[in-house]
N, C-alpha and C positions, 0 to 999 in steps of 0.2 A: 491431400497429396497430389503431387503432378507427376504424368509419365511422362516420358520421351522416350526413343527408340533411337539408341547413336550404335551407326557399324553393328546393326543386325541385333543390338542388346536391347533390353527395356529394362528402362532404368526408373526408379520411383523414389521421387524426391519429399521428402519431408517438408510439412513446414513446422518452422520451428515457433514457437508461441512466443512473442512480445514480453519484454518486462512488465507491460501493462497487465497484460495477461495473466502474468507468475504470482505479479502482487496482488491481483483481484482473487487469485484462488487461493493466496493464503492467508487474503486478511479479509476481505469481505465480509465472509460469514463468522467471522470473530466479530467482526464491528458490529454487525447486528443483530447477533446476539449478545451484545455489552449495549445494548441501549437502557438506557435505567442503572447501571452499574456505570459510576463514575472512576472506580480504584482499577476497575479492567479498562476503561476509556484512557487513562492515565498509564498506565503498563505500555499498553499497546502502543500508545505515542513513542514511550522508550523504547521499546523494542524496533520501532521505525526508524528511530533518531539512530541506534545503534547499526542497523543495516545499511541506511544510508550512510554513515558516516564511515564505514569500513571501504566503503566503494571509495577508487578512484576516480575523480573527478574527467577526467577527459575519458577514459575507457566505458565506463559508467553512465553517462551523460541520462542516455533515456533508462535507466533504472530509475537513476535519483528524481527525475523528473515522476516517476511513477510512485516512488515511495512517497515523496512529496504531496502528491496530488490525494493519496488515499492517507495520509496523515489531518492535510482538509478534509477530508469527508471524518474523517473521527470528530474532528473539535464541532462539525456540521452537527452532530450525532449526540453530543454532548450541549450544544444549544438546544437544539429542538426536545431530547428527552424530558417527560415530566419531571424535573429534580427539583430540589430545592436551590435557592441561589446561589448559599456556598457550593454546593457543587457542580453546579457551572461555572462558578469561578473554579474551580479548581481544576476541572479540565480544561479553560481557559489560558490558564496561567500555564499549565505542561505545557498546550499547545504553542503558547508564543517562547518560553523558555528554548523549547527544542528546534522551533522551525519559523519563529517570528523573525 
């Protein structure tokens, strides 16, 4: 928080939390714990594709860029997990479907 002191008040400003921010604290800890689960790796892309898509493109700009970015880190999530290979393709294939 930031103070200031205007015309004898103190006043204390907020800050307010980034969409970077919104989206790390609501998908984060879903993403990693969907490691090894490829059907919740695969959810989770829709439910990104869905949020993002409901935004408006100029008003939205850096939402979308954040939903986007932690959309990558799931298909990242879904490479790297010990799976077998259909399912890495298969959250491969969510992945480029929704945000390739």
């Amino acid at each position: 928080d930031r103070v200031r002191i205007a015309g004898g008040t103190t006043l204390v400003e907020a800050e307010l939390p980034t969409p970077d921010d919104i989206v790390a604290l609501a998908f984060d800890e879903v993403r990693l714990a969907a490691v090894g689960a490829p059907t919740v790796l695969v959810y989770l892309l829709e439910v990104l594709r869905l949020v993002r898509d409901s935004l408006d493109d100029g008003d939205h700009a850096d939402a979308i860029r954040a939903l986007t970015r932690q959309a990558a880190l799931v298909a990242e999530v879904g490479e790297r997990s010990d799976l077998p290979d259909a399912d890495h393709e298969r959250v491969r294939l969510a992945y480029e479907q929704r945000f390739g």
